[in-house]
N, C-alpha and C positions, 0 to 999 in steps of 0.2 A: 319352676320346673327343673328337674336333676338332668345333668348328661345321660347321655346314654352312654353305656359300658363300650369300649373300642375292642378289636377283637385280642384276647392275650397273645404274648408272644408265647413262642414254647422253649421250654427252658435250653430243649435239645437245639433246638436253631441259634439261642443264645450264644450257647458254647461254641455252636461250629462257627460261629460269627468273628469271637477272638481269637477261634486255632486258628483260621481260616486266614486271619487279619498276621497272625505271628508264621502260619507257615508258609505264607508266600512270598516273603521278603528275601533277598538272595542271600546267601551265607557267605561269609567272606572267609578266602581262602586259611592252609594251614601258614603259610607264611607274611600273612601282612602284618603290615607293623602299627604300630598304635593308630596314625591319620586314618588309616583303612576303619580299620574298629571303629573310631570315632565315627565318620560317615556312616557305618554301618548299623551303627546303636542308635545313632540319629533318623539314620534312613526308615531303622525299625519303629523307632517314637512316633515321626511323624505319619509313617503307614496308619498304626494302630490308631492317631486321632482323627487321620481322614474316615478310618473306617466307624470310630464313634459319632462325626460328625454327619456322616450319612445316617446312620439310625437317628440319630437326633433330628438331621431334615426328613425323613422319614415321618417322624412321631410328629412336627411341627406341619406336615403337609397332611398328616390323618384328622390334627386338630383342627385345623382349615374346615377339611371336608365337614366335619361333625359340626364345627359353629355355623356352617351354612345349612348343614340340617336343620339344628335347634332352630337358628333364625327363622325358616320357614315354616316350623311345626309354630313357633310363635305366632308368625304371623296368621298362621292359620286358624291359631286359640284367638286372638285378638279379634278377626272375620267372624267366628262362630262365636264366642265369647255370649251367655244368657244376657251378660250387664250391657247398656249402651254404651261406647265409647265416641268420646269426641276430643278434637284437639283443637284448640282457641289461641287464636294473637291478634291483635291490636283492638282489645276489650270485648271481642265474641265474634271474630271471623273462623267461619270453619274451614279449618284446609284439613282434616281425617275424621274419619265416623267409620263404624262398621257398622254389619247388619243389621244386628238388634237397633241400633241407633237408630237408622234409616227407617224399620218398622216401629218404631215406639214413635218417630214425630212423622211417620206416614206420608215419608216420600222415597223414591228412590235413594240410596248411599251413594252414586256420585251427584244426583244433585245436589245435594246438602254444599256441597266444596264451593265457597263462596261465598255463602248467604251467613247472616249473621243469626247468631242461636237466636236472639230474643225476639223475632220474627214469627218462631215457633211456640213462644209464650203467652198466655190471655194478654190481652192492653194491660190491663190489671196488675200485672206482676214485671212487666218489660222495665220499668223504673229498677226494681228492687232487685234485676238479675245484674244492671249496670252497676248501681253502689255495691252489690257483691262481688263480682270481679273486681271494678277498683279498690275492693278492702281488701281480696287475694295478695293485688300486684304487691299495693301497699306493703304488706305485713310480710308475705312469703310464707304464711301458717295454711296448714288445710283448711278447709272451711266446706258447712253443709249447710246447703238449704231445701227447703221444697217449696214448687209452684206449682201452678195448673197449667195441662198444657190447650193451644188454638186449637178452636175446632172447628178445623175449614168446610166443615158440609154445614153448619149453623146457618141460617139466613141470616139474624142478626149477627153475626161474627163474636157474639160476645157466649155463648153457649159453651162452659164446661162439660168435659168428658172425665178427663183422667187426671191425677196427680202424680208429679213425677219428683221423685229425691235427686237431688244435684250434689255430687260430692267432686269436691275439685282442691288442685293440689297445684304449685306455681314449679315449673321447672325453666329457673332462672336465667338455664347454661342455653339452653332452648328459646327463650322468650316465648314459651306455651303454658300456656292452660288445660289439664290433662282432665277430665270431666267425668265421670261417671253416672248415667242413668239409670235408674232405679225407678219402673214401674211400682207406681202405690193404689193402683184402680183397682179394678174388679179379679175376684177370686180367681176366674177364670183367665185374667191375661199371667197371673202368678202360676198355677198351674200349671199353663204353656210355656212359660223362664223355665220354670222346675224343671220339666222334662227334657226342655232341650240342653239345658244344665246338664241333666243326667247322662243324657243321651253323646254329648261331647265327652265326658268323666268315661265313661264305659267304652270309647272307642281310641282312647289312648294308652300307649304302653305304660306311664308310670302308673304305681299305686298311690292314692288318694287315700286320706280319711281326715274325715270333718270332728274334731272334739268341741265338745261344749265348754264353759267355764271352770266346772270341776273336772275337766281334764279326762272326760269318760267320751268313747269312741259315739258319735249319733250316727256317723255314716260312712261308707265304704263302696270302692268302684269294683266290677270287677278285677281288673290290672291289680287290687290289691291282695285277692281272694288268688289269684294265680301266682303270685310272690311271694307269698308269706304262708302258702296251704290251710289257712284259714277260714273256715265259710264263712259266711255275712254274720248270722246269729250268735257264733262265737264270740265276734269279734265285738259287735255293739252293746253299750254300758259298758266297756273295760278300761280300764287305762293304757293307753300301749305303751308303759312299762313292759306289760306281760310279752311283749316280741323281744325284746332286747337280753343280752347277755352282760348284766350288770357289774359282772366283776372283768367284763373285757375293759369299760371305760376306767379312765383315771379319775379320781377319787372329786367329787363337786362338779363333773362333766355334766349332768344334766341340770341340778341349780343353773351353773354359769348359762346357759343354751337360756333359758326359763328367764334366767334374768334381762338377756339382752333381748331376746324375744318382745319382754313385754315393754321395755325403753324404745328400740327402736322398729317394733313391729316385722320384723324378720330374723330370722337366723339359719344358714346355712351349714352344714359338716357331715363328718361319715359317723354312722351308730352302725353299729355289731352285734347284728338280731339272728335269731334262729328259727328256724322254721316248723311249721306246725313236728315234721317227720322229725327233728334235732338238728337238722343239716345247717349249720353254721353259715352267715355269710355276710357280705359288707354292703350297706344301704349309705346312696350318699342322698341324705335327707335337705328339704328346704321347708322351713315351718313360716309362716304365716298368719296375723290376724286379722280378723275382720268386725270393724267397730262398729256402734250402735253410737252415734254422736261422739263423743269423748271414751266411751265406754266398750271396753272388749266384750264382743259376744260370742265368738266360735273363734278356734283354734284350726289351724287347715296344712296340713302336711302332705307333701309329694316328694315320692323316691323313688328309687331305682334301685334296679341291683348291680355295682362295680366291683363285686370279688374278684373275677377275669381282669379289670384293669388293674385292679391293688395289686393281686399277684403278677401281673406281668411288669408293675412297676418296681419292686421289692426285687423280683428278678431280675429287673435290667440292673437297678441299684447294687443288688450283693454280686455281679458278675461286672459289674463298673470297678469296684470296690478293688475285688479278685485281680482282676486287669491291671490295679493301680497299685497292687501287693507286688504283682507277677513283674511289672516292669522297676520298680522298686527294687525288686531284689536283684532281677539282671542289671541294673545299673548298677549296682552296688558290685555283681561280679566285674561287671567292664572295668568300671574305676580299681577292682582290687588288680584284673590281669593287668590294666594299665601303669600302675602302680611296681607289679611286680615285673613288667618291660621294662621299665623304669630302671628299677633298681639292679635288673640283669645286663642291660643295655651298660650303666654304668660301670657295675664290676667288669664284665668282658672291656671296656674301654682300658680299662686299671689292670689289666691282666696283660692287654695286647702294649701296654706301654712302658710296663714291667721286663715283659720278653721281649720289645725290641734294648732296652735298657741290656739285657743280661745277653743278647747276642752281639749285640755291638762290644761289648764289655768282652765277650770268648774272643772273637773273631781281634781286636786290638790284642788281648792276651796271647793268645792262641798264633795265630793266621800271620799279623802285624809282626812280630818279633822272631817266626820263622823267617818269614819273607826278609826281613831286614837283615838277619843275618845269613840269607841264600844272598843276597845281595852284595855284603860284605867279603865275602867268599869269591865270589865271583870280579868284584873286584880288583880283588890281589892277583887272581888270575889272571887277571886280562892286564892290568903290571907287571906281572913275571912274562906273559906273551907276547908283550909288545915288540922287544928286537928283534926276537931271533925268531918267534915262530907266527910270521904274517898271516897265513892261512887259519890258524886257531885262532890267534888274537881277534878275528874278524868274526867270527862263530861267538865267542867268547863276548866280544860288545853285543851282537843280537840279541844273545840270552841276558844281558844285561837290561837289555830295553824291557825286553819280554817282563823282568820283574821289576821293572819302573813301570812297567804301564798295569803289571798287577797291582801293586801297591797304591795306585792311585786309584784305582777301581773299589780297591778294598776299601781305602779310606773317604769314595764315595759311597758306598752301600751304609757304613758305621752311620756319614752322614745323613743317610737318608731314615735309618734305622733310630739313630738319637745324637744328633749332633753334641762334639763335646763343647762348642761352645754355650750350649746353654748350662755349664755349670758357672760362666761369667756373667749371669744374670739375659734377664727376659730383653733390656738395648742391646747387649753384643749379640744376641743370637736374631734379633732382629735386623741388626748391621748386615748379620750373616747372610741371611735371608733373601735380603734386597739386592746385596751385592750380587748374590748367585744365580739368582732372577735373572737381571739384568748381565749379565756375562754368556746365561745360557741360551738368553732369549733376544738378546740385544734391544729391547725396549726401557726407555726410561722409565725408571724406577726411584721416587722421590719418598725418602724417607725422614720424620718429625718426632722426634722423642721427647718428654720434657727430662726435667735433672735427673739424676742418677740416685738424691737424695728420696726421691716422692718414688721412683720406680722398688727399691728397696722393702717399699712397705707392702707388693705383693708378695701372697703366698706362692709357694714353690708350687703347688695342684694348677692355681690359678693362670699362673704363667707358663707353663706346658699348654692350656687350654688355649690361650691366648695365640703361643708359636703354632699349633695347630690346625688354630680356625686361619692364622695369616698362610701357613703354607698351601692348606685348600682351597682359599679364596685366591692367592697366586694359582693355584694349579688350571682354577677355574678360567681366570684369565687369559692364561697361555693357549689353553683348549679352543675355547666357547667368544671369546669377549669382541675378537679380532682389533685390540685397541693397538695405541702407541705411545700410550702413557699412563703408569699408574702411580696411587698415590697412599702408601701407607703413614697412620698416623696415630699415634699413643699418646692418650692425652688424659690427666688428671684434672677434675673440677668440682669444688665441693663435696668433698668425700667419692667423688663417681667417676669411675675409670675406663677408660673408651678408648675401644680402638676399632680404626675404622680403614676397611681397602675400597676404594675408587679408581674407577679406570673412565677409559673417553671412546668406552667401543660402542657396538652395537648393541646396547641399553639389555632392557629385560625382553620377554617374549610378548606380541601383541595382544594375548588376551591378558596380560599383566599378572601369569602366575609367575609366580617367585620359583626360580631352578630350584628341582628336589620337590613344590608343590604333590608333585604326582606320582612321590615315591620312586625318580628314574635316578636320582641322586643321592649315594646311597653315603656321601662324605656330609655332604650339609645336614643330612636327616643325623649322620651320630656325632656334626657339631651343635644340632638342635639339644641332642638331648646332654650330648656336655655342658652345656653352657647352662640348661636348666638345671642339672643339680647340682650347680653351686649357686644357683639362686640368679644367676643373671637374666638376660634378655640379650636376642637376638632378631635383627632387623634387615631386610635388603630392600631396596628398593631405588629409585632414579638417582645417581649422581646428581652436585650440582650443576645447575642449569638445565636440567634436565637432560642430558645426553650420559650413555653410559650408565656405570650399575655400580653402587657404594651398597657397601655390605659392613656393619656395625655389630659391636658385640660392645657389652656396659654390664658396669657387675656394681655392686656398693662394696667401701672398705670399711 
């Protein structure tokens, strides 16, 4: 028996399913910077699979409902079913029978559950029904017999009535014997099978039709006569070829069906028939034979109509599809603005490193070489004032102060702007560095360089990046760390270049994001993106022993 069709979706609910899924996820603002994005693209991914995974539990909770349907219309065919059914273990104990069962050996169907079949059989035949179950177990092949069955109103007990065909079949996985009853008496008890055959066939929703040998229609339910707009007369002696749309199938579709049909006595799939009116639609068919000993005798086919589920599936399918285009190509924009933060993020670094280069360079030119000669000046003045004129002379050292203490202001700003010692390499200006840390800050400040030889072989980009990330990472300390010792270190090994700040303060923050994690660090996010385009790697995380915060940069030469 075919599924029944589940109800389609509609294309219009499809849709609002994905905008629905893409427009309720928050938009991140006009300023975040790539980490945002990222969470945000992500945020967006995994919205859109929750909201695939609901229709998916959706459609796996409608399939539920549906197999528990079929299940019960089954069991309900099996109950009413014209043929006897019985199920047999340990050589003819009945534990299932339905009704016909129960009227063909003329006793109630729960008594049966218990009693052994061959009870039910003349004396005569009770031998012959054992060595046929033992030749079942034996073999695992079908196997058909017929006997006569007890006739319990007999005085002598030995009185035949009826004969019954026994067809049985070993279901191994089970340890049963699956049995089929087949009244062979009187005209009259076939008749009554017939009808109520009939009468079950005509009160179910799929379409039925019984073909003969040559493959021509003998018989038909109504349920087929309301599927297919075909009346009964039409339909019998044809081949139901005549429903189908032969150029929908692919090419040997119904050979192949034909061929496995008649090997393994079933075949199940969807055919593409059309209706008495032309109206097009999808039938998911299940064919079946039904043998005469070895020998096929009738053909037996039940379908349905699943056009509504096909299309509702094809539609979830090309709107799955679309969704997986749709997120495709927004990724593909993410990664390109990311790409292009990237590469803007870098040039603004190279720009702002450039201008402080070219103002520190005015300001020495410019500013330095004023001042030092207002200072020279001033000088000789305050020499020629010294005898004679006390009063000036004293004015005169003031203003003298006044441009010592500019000069040294100025030649802080140069240094904060680009110190000239880094044109004596990435150790002196690291010398630089530490010293003035530790001067300004009065914490010890332990500095480790290796030779001068190995330091030479960084690029000049690389070593600006380097003095950089160490004066952030100093800045960070001085701020945030509350330590009282830190520990820079420059070290070469195996082509890999490390440098690394460590301090003994108050570690990272308790839920162990990394400062800057949250975009409130806006020096570590553009040493993030320094250090990745030149290909390095950057790390922070527990100093040793755990106490305090070591922050690492490593680049390959």
């Amino acid at each position: 028996m075919s599924r029944r069709p589940r109800p389609a979706l509609d294309r219009d609910e499809l849709r609002e399913v994905a905008e629905r899924a893409l427009a309720a996820l928050p938009q991140p603002s006009a300023g975040a910077d790539s980490d945002q994005l990222k969470q945000w693209h992500e945020l967006q991914v995994g919205q859109i699979e929750l909201e695939m995974q609901q229709l998916a539990l959706a459609e796996l909770a409608s399939e539920r409902d549906e197999a528990e349907i079929m299940r019960q219309r089954y069991a309900t065919l099996y109950d009413l079913a014209p043929a006897g059914y019985l199920s047999l273990v340990d050589g003819g104990l009945i534990v299932r029978a339905n009704l016909a069962a129960g009227e063909l050996l003329q006793s109630e169907r729960n008594d049966l559950i218990g009693k052994r079949f061959e009870q039910f059989l003349a004396p005569q035949a009770q031998a012959g029904l054992r060595r046929f179950l033992a030749r079942l177990v034996e073999s695992g092949e079908r196997a058909v017999m017929e006997a006569p069955l007890f006739d319990a109103n007999a005085a002598d007990g030995a009185s035949v009535t009826r004969q019954v065909r026994i067809e049985a079949n070993l279901d191994a996985a089970a340890a049963k014997c699956r049995v089929i009853l087949t009244d062979m008496g009187t005209p009259g008890v076939r008749d009554a099978a017939r009808l109520r055959a009939m009468r079950v066939l005509d009160n179910i929703g799929e379409g039925v039709l019984v073909c003969d040998l040559d493959h021509n229609i003998v018989s038909v339910n109504h349920a087929f006569t309301t599927l297919t707009g075909y009346p009964v007369e039409e339909a019998l002696g044809r081949n139901p070829r005549f429903l189908g749309r032969q150029d929908a199938h692919p090419p040997g579709y119904h050979a192949d069906a034909m061929r496995q049909l008649r090997a393994e006595g079933q075949w199940a799939g969807d055919v593409f028939n059309r209706r008495r009116d032309g109206t097009p639609y999808t039938a998911r068919m299940s064919l079946t034979v039904i043998r005469d000993g070895d020998a096929i005798s009738y053909f037996i086919g039940v379908f349905s109509d699943v056009t509504a589920q096909r299309e509702a599936e094809a539609a979830l399918l090309r709107w799955s599809q679309e969704l997986d285009v749709r997120v495709a190509e927004r990724t593909a924009e993410l990664s390109a603005s990311r790409e292009q933060l990237r590469q803007l993020a870098e040039h603004l670094e190279t720009i702002k490193e450039e201008e402080r280069k070219r103002i520190a360079r005015d300001i020495h030119d410019e500013l330095g070489q004023n001042l030092l000669a207002l200072r020279i000046d001033i000088s000789m003045l305050s020499a020629r004032t010294s005898a004679s004129h006390g009063l000036l002379h004293a004015r005169v050292q003031a203003a003298l102060h006044n441009v010592d203490a500019t000069i040294r202001s100025v030649r802080g700003i140069m240094n904060e702007l680009r110190p000239a010692v880094l044109d004596l390499g990435l150790p002196a200006a690291l010398e630089w560095q530490a010293g003035e840390f530790g001067r300004r800050t009065g914490l010890s400040c332990a500095l480790s360089l290796p030779d001068e030889a190995e330091c030479a072989a960084i690029p000049p980009e690389m070593a600006l990046v380097l003095f950089r990330a160490a004066q952030e990472a100093l800045s960070n300390v001085r701020r945030h760390a509350a330590a009282s010792r830190v520990e820079i270190a420059l070290a070469m090994a195996s082509g890999r270049l490390t440098l690394s700040v460590a301090d003994n303060g108050i570690g990272l923050p308790p839920d162990g994001a990394a400062p800057g994690a949250n975009g409130d660090a806006f020096g570590l996010i553009g040493m993030r993106q320094r250090v990745a385009a030149l290909g390095g790697r950057l790390e922070i995380g527990p100093a040793a022993g755990g106490r305090g915060c070591r922050l690492a940069l490593s680049f390959d030469l």
